[in-house]
C-alpha positions in Angstrom: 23.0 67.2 -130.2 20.6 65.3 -132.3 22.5 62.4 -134.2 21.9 60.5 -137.2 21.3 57.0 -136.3 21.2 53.9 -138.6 22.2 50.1 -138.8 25.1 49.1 -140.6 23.7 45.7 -141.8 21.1 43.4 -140.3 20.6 39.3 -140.7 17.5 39.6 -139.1 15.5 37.1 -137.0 12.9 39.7 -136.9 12.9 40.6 -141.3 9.6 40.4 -143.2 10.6 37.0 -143.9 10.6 35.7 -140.4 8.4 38.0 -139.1 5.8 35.8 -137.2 8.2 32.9 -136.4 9.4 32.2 -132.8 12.4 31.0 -134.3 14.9 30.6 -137.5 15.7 27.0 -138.1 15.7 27.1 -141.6 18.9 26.9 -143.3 18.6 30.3 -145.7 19.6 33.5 -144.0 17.6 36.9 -144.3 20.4 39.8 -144.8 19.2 43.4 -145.3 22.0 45.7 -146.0 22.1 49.0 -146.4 22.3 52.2 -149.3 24.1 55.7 -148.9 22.0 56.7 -151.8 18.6 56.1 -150.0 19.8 58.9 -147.6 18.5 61.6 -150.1 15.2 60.2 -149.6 14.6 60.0 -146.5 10.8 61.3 -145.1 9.8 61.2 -149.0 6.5 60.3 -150.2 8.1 57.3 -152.4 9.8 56.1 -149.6 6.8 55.6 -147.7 4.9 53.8 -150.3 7.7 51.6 -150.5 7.5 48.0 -149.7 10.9 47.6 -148.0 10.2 49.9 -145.5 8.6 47.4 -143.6 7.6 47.9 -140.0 9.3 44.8 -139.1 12.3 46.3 -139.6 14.7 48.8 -138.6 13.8 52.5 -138.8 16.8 53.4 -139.9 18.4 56.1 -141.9 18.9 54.0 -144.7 17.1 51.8 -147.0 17.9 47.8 -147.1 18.4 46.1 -149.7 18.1 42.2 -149.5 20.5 39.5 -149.8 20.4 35.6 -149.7 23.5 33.7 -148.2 23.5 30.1 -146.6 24.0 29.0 -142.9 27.4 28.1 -142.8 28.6 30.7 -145.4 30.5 33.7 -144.4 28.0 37.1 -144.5 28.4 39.4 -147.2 30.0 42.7 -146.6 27.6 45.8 -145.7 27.1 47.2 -149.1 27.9 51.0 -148.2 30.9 51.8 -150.6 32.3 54.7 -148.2 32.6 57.2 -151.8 29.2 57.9 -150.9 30.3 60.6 -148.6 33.3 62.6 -147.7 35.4 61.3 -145.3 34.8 64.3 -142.3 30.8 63.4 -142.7 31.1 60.0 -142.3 33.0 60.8 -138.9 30.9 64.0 -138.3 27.2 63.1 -139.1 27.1 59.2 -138.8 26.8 56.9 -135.7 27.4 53.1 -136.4 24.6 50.6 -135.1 25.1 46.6 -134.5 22.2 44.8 -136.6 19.4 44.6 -134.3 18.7 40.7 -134.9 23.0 40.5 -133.7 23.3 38.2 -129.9 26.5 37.4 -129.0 25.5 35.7 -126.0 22.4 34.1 -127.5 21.3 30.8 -125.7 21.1 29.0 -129.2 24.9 28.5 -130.0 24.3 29.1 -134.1 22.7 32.8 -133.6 25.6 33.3 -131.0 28.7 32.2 -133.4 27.1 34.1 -136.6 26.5 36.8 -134.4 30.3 37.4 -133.4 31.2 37.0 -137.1 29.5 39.7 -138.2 29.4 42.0 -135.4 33.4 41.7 -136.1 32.5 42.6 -140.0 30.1 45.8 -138.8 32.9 46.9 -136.4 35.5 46.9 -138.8 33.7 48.1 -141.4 32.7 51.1 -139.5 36.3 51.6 -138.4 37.0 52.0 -141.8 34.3 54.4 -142.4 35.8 56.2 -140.0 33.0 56.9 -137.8 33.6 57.9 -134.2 31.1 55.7 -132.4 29.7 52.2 -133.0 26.3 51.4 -130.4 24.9 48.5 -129.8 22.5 47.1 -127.3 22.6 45.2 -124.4 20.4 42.3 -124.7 21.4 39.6 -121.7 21.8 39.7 -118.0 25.4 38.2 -118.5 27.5 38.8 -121.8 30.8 37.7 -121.9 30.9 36.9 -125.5 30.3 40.1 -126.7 32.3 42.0 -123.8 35.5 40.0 -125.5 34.7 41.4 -128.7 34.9 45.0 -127.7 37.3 44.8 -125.1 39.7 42.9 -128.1 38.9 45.7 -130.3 39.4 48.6 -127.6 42.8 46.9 -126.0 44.5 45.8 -129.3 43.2 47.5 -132.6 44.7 50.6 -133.8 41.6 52.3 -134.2 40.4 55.6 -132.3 36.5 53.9 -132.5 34.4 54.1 -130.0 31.5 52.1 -128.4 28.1 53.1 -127.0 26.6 50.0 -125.2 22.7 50.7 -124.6 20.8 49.9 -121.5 17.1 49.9 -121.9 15.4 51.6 -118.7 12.6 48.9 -118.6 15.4 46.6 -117.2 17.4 43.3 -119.1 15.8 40.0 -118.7 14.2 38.8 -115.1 16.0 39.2 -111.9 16.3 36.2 -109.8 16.6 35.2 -106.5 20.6 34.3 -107.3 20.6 37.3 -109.9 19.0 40.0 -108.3 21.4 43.1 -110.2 18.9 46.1 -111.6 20.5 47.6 -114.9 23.3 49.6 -113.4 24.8 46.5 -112.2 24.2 45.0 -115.6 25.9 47.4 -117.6 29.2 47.9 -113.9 29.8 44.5 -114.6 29.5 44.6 -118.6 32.1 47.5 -118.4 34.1 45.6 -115.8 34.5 42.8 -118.5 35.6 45.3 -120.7 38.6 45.9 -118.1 36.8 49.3 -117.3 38.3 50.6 -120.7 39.1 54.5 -121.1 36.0 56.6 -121.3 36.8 58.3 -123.9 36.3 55.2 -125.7 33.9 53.3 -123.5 30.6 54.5 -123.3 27.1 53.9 -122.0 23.6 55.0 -123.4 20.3 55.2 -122.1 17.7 54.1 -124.4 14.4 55.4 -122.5 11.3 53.5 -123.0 7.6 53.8 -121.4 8.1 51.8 -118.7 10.3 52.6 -116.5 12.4 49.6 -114.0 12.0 51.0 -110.6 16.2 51.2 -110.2 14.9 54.7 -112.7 12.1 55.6 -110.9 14.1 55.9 -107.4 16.0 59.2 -107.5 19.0 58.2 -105.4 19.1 54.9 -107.7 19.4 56.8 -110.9 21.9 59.3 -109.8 24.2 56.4 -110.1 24.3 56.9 -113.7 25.8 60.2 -112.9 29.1 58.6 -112.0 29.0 57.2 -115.6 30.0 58.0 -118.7 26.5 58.0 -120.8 27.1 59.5 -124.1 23.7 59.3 -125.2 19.8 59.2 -124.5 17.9 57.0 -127.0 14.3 57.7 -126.9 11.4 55.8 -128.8 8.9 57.7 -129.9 6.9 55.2 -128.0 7.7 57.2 -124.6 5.8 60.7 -126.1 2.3 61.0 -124.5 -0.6 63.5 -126.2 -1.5 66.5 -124.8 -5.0 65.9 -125.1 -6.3 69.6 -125.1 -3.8 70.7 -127.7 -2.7 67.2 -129.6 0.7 68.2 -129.3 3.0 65.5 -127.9 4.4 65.8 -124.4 6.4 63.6 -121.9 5.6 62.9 -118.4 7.3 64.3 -115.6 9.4 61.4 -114.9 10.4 60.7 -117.9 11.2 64.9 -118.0 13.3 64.3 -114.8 15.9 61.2 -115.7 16.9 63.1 -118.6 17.6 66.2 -116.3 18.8 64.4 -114.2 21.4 62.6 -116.0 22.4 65.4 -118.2 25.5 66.9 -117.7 27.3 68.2 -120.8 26.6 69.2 -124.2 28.8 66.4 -125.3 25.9 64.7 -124.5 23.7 63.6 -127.5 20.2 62.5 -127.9 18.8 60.1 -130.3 14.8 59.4 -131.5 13.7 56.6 -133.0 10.4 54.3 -134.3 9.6 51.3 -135.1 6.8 53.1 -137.7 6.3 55.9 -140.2 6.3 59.3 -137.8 4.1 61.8 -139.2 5.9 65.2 -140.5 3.8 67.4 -138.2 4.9 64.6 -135.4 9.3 65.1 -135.9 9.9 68.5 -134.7 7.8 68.5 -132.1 9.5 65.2 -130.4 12.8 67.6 -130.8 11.1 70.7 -129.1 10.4 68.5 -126.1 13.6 67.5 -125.9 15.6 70.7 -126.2 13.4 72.2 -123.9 14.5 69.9 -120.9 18.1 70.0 -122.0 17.9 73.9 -122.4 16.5 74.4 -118.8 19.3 72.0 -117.5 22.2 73.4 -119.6 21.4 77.2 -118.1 21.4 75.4 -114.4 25.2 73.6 -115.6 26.2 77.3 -117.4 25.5 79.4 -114.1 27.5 77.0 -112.4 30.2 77.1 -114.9 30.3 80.8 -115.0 30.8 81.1 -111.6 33.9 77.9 -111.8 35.5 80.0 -114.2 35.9 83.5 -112.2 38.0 81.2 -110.1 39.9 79.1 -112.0 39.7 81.3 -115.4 38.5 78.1 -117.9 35.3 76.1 -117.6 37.0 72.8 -118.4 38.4 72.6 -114.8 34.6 70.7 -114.0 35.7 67.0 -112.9 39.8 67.7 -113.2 41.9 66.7 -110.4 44.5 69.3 -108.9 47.2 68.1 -106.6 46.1 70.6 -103.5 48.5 73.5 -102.6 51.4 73.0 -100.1 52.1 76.8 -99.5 54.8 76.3 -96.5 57.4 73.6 -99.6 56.5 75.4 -102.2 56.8 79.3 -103.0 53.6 79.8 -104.8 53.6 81.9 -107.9 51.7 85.2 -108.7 49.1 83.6 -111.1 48.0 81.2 -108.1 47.8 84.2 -105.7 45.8 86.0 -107.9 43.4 83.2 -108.6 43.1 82.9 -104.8 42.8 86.7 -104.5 39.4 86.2 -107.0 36.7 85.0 -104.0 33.5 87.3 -103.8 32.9 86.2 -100.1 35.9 85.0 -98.5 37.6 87.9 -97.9 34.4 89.7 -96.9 33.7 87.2 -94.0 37.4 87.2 -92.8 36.2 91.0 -92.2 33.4 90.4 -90.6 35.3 88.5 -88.3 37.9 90.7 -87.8 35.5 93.5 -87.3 34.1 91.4 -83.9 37.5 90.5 -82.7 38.6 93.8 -82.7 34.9 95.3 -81.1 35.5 92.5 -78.4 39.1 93.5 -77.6 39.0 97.4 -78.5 38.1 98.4 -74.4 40.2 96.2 -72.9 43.7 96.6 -75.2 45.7 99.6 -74.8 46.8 98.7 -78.6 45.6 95.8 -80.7 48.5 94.2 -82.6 47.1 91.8 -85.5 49.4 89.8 -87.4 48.0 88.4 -90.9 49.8 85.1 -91.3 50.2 83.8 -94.6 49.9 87.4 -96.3 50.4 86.2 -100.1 50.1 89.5 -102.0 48.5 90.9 -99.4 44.9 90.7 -99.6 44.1 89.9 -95.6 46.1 92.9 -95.0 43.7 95.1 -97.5 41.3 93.7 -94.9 42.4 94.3 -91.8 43.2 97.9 -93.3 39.3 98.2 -94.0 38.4 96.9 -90.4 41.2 99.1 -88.7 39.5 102.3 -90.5 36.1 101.6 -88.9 37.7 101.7 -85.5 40.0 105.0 -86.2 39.9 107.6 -83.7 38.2 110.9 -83.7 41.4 112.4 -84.7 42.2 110.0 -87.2 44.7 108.2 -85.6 44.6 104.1 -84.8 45.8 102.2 -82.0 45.6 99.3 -84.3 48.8 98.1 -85.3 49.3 95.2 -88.9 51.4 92.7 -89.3 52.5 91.2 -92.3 53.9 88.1 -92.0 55.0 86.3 -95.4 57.6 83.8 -95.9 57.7 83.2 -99.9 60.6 86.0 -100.9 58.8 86.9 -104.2 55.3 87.6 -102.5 57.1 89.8 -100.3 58.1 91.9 -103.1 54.4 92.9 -104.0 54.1 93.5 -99.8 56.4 95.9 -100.3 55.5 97.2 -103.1 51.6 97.8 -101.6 53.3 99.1 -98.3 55.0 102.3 -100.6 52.3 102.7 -102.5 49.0 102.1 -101.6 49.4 101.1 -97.1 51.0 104.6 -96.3 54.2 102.3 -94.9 51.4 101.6 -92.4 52.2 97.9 -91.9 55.2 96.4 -90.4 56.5 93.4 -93.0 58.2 90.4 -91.6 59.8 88.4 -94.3 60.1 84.8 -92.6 58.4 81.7 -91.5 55.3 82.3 -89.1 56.9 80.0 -86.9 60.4 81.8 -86.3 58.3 85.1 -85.0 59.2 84.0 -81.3 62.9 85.7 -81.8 61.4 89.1 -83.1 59.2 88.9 -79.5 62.0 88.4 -77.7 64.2 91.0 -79.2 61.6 93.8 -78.9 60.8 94.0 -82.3 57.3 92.9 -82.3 54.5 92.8 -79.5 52.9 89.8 -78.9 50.0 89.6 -80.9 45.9 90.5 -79.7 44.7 88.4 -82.8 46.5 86.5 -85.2 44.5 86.0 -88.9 45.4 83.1 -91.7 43.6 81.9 -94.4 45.7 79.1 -94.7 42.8 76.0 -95.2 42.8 73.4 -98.2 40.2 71.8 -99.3 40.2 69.2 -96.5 40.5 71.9 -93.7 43.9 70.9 -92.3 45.6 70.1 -95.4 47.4 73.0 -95.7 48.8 72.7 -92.3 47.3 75.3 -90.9 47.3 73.6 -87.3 50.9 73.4 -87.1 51.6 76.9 -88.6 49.1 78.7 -86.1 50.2 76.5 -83.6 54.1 77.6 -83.8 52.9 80.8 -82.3 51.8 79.6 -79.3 54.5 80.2 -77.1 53.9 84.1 -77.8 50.5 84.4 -77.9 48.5 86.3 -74.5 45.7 85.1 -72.4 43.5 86.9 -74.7 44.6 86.2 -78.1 42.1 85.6 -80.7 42.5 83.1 -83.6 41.0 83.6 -87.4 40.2 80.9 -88.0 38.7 79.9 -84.4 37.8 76.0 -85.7 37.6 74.1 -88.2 36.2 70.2 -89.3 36.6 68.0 -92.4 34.1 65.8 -93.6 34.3 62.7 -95.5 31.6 60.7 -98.1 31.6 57.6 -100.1 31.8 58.4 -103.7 30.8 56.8 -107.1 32.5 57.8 -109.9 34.1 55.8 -113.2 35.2 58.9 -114.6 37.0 60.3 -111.2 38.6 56.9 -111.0 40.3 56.9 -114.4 41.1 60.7 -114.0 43.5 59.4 -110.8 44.6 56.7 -113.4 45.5 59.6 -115.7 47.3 61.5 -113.4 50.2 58.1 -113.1 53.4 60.9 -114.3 55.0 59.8 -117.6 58.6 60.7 -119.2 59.9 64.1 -118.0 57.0 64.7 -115.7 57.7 61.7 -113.2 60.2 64.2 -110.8 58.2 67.3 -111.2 55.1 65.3 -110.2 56.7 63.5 -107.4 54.8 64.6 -103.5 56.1 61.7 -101.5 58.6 61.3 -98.5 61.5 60.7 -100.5 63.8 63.0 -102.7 64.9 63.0 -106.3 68.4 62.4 -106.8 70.4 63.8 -109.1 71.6 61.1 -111.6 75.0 61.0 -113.6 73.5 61.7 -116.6 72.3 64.5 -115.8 68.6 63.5 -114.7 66.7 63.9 -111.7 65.2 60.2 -110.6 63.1 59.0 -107.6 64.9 55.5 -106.9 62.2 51.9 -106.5 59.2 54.5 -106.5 55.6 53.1 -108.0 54.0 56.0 -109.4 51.4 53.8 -111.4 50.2 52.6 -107.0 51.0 56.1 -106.1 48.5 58.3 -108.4 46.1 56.1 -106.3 48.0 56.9 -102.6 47.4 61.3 -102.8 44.8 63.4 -102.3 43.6 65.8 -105.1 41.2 68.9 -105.3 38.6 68.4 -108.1 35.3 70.6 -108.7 33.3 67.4 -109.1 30.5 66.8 -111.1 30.3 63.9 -112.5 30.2 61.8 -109.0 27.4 60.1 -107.0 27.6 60.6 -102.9 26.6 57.1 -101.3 25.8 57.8 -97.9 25.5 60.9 -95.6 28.7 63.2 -94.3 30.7 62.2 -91.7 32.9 63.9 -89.6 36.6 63.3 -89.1 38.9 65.3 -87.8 38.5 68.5 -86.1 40.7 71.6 -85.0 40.8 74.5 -82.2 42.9 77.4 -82.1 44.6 78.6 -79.9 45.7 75.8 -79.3 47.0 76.3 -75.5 48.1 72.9 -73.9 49.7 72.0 -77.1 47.1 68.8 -77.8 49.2 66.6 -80.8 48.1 67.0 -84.6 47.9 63.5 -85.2 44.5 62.1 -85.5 42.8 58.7 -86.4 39.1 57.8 -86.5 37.1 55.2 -88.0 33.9 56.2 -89.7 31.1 53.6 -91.0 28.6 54.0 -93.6 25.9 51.7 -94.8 24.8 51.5 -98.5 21.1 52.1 -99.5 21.6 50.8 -103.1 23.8 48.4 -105.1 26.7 50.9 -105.9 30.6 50.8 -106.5 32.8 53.0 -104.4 35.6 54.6 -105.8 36.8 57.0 -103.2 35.8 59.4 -100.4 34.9 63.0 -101.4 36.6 65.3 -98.7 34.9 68.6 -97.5 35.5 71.3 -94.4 33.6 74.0 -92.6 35.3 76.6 -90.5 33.8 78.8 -87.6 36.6 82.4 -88.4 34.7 83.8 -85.0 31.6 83.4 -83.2 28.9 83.4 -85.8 30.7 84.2 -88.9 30.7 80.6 -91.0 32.8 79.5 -94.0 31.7 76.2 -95.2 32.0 73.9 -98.4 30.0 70.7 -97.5 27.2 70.0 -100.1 24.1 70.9 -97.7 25.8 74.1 -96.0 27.7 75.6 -98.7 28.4 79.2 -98.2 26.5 80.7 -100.9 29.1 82.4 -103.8 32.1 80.7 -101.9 34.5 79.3 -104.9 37.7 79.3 -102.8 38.2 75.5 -102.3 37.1 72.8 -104.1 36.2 69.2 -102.6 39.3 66.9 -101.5 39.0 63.9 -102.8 40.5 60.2 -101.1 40.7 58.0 -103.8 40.7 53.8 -103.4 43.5 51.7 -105.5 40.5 50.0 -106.5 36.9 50.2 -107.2 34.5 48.8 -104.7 31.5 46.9 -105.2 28.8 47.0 -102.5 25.7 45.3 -102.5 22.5 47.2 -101.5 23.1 47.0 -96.9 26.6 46.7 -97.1 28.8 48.1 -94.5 32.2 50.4 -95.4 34.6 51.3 -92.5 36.9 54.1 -93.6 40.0 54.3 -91.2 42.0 57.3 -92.0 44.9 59.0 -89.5 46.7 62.4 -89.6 50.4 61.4 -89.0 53.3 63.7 -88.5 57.0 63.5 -87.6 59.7 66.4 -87.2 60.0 66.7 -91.5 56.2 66.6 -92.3 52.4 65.4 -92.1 50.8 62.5 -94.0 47.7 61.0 -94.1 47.3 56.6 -94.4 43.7 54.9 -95.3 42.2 51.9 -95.8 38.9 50.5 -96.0 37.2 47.1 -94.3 34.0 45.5 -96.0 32.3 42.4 -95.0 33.2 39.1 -96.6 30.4 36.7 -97.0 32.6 33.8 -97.4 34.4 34.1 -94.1 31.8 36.1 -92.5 34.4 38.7 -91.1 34.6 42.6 -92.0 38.1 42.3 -94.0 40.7 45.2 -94.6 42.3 46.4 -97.8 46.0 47.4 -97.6 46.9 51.1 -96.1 47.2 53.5 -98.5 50.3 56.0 -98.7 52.1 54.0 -95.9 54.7 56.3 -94.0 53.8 59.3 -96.6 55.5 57.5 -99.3 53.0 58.8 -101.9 52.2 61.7 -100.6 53.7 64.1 -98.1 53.1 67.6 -96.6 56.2 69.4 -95.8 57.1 71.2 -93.1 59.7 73.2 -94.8 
């Protein structure tokens, strides 16, 4: 967690030399660089006493050593032969840092032009150290010069290194009336220079000072940083307070809370640093601090983790994106109904509502015929078995009938199977489509069901099609037929995320996966030479054009939920499917949208409530993660702006689609302008009906 942290080389405007000068206009050149062998002693008594360690320069790991050069001569190397250490250390153990004196975008054009020279020397050098990470910090409002450097050396070198760009949290340089960005939109448009590079590769750090720019102070300001990828938190031993009862050194609350905050992983790594000798007694205690806030944090993210993973069976699924289900296409297999079967509270509310449908009809029904739709491997039917029990006669015997109605051959095997052993041959089975039940009604086989029961909801409530699969029973349901679920509504959110945007990026199909990946309108066609191939498709537009179910973490919400669509069953008078609304929302901070996270409750009947929005969660619920919308693009929005999301529910006699698109105001023109629909016709992504 706690890294070593030293400067690869410094020409230094602030050296002993130069120390008390405004400026360097002389022609000689002050270059410290830098001695594995000091490493050994490090913290020593000699080393202290020494006159180059000289608190105008950088507390670093390592020693400088000083050398002369001329303006207009090309900077020595940084004197660290890499022999010094092993090759795995240098990569393990070792961060790079850009000299501290180094400004790329410096105002005085000489600083500037040495300045890329050997930033390009210290970046190559550490790529052939092989260190994993090179930092540096951001030093201007605006720096193109530097932003060409690393993107050149993230798009076009054949290197694996990787860049930590600092932001301090006291802000960068003044705001203006014309510039008026707080350091997130500093570093969003930094990184955005950087053609929003991988980031794996990409990074941001927080280097935490004692005064805090209010952007930190605000809560929902610094949750921002959430949606991006900070590697690190660099704090000065500055920022530690005394405890003035005890002497021992402490940090203040808010200081305490943005590294909470922002803390999300133990990928995460923290970094201390001073500008002076730190006392010995003074070191470990900085590092108890520390570990204590990231320790509280890290058993809140485990807990949550641990309860991810009895779902989904690994804890890396935080912040993956799933395509979602599409039960009624696609026979699903035995490991997805057994992850599905693994819910501590789903099933247990589907039986309390069960349990009042059949108190509310058990007077007034000779016999009470529930069919389970959807049955899978038959865990509803386990349920209703429980609920039928509690309602058994006094001579044992049941005038409740089950149900089973499955449609995926395989699944039906297990039904079977459970009806032999373990159901007493108790249930009736029906191997076919829910919607095809009308000719077993009219043949006498079955009697129209008292209450029908399906768990089929996705993470965005309908998008599973459980509205048309419930509904294609309507023409034999009774008066007083009860539907499980009894309603349902989706919910929709403004999102900030860099990460969840290049995870849709990384979902663009490649070689051999492009068919198997395909979820659009159109069909693969079998090709001559023996290949499957989707003919003028764009998957790189089309990763962009679905909807995916992610258990997100790494995301910043930018407004309040908003309802869109909503659902009844039964549906009686046959109301259409099809749905459009437009929903606005109005930013309280400078922000970039990438997307919409998508979220559902569900009423099952009367009082019993299943939901997965943010502030009514059903408590233990790990059935259904978030949807989420994504945009082809990421959005900037200014602190006031106004989003329109227009989304509609589509359908025709093959299968349902959703389209979107956004409208934002454009100052030049004055006029709220519209982006292109997303997913057009379904051509990206389409549920089947069959």
């Amino acid at each position: 967690m706690f890294l070593r942290f030293f400067t690869f080389s410094a020409v230094s405007t602030q050296s002993c030399r130069y120390a008390n000068r405004s400026s360097i206009d002389a022609k000689e050149i002050f270059l410290p660089c830098f001695s594995l062998s000091d490493m050994t002693t490090r913290d020593s008594e000699d080393r202290r006493a020494s006159p180059k360690n000289c608190p105008h320069c950088s507390d670093s790991t390592l020693l400088p050593t000083f050398t002369y050069f001329f303006r207009g001569e090309t900077p020595p190397l940084p004197g660290m032969p890499d022999l010094q250490l092993q090759n795995h250390l240098w990569s393990t153990y070792i961060l790079g840092h850009a000299s501290p004196w180094i400004d790329c975008d410096s105002k005085e054009e000489w600083l500037a032009a040495l300045s890329e020279v050997c930033l390009e020397q210290e970046i190559s050098y550490a790529a052939y150290l092989g260190v994993r990470s090179f930092s540096i910090e951001l030093k201007n409002r605006d720096s193109p010069r530097l932003a060409k450097i690393i993107s050149k050396w993230l798009w076009t070198k054949n290197t694996e290194l990787g860049f930590w760009i600092f932001v301090p949290t006291d802000g960068i340089g003044e705001p203006t009336s014309k510039d008026s960005r707080d350091t997130w939109g500093i570093w969003a448009d930094f990184r955005t220079l950087c053609g929003n590079f991988s980031i794996d590769r990409l990074q941001c750090g927080i280097r935490v000072t004692p005064n805090l720019a209010p952007e930190f102070e605000n809560c929902s300001h610094s949750l921002r940083w959430k949606g991006e990828p900070v590697a690190a938190f660099w704090y000065d031993t500055e920022v530690f307070m005394t405890e003035p009862t005890t002497s021992q050194a402490c940090l203040s609350i808010i200081h305490s809370r943005l590294l909470s905050e922002l803390w999300f992983s133990s990928k995460q790594k923290v970094i201390v640093s001073s500008k002076f000798p730190v006392a010995d007694e003074r070191r470990p205690q900085y590092s108890k601090i520390l570990r204590v806030v990231i320790a509280s944090k890290m058993r809140v993210l485990e807990m949550h983790a641990q309860l991810t993973s009895t779902y989904v069976g690994v804890s890396d699924y935080v912040d993956s994106l799933q395509p979602p289900l599409q039960p009624l296409s696609h026979d699903l297999s035995s490991g997805i109904y057994d992850t599905l079967e693994q819910d501590p509270v789903k099933y247990v509310k589907y039986q309390e509502a069960l349990e009042l449908a059949i108190e509310e009809l058990y007077e007034r029904c000779e016999d009470i015929v529930i069919y389970i739709l959807g049955a899978g491997r038959g865990p509803l039917v386990n349920t209703a078995l429980a609920s039928a029990a509690k309602f058994s006669e006094p001579d044992g015997t049941s005038k409740i009938q089950i149900v089973a109605v499955e449609k995926n051959p395989n699944a039906c095997q297990t039904l079977y199977f459970c009806n032999m052993k373990k159901w007493g041959q108790y249930v009736n089975l029906i191997g076919e489509d829910m919607r095809d039940l009308e000719k077993f009604v009219k043949s006498g086989e079955l009697f129209k069901p008292d209450i029908i029961v399906s768990e089929l909801l996705g993470s965005f409530g309908d998008n599973e099609l459980a509205p048309e699969c419930i509904d294609g029973l309507t023409p034999i349901l009774q008066p007083h037929t009860i539907c499980i679920p009894q309603r349902y509504r989706n919910f929709a959110v403004p999102i900030q995320s860099l990460r969840l945007h290049q995870g849709v990026i990384a979902t663009e199909p490649r070689g051999y996966h492009k068919v198997q990946n395909f979820r659009g309108r159109g069909k693969p066609t079998h090709q001559s030479d023996g290949t499957f191939k989707v003919e003028g498709f764009d998957f790189a537009t089309a990763c962009f054009d679905q909807v995916y179910v992610a258990c997100m973490r790494s995301y910043t919400p930018l407004a309040a939920l908003k309802k869109i669509f909503a659902f009844e069953h039964p549906n009686i008078q046959g109301k259409s499917n099809d749905r459009e609304v437009t929903v606005s929302y109005t930013m309280d901070r400078d922000c970039e949208v990438m997307g919409f996270a998508g979220f559902f409750d569900v009423v099952l009947y009367k009082n019993v409530f299943l939901s997965i929005t943010p502030t009514e969660q059903t408590e233990g619920l790990i059935s259904w993660f978030p949807a989420l919308i994504p945009l082809r693009k990421l959005q900037r929005l200014r602190d006031g702006d106004k989003i329109d999301f227009h989304i509609s529910r589509k359908s025709d006699d093959e299968g349902v689609w959703y389209e979107w698109h956004i409208s934002t105001f454009d100052a030049k023109t004055n006029k709220m302008v519209d982006s292109e629909v997303q997913n057009k016709d379904g051509a990206s992504y389409y549920m089947r009906l069959k």
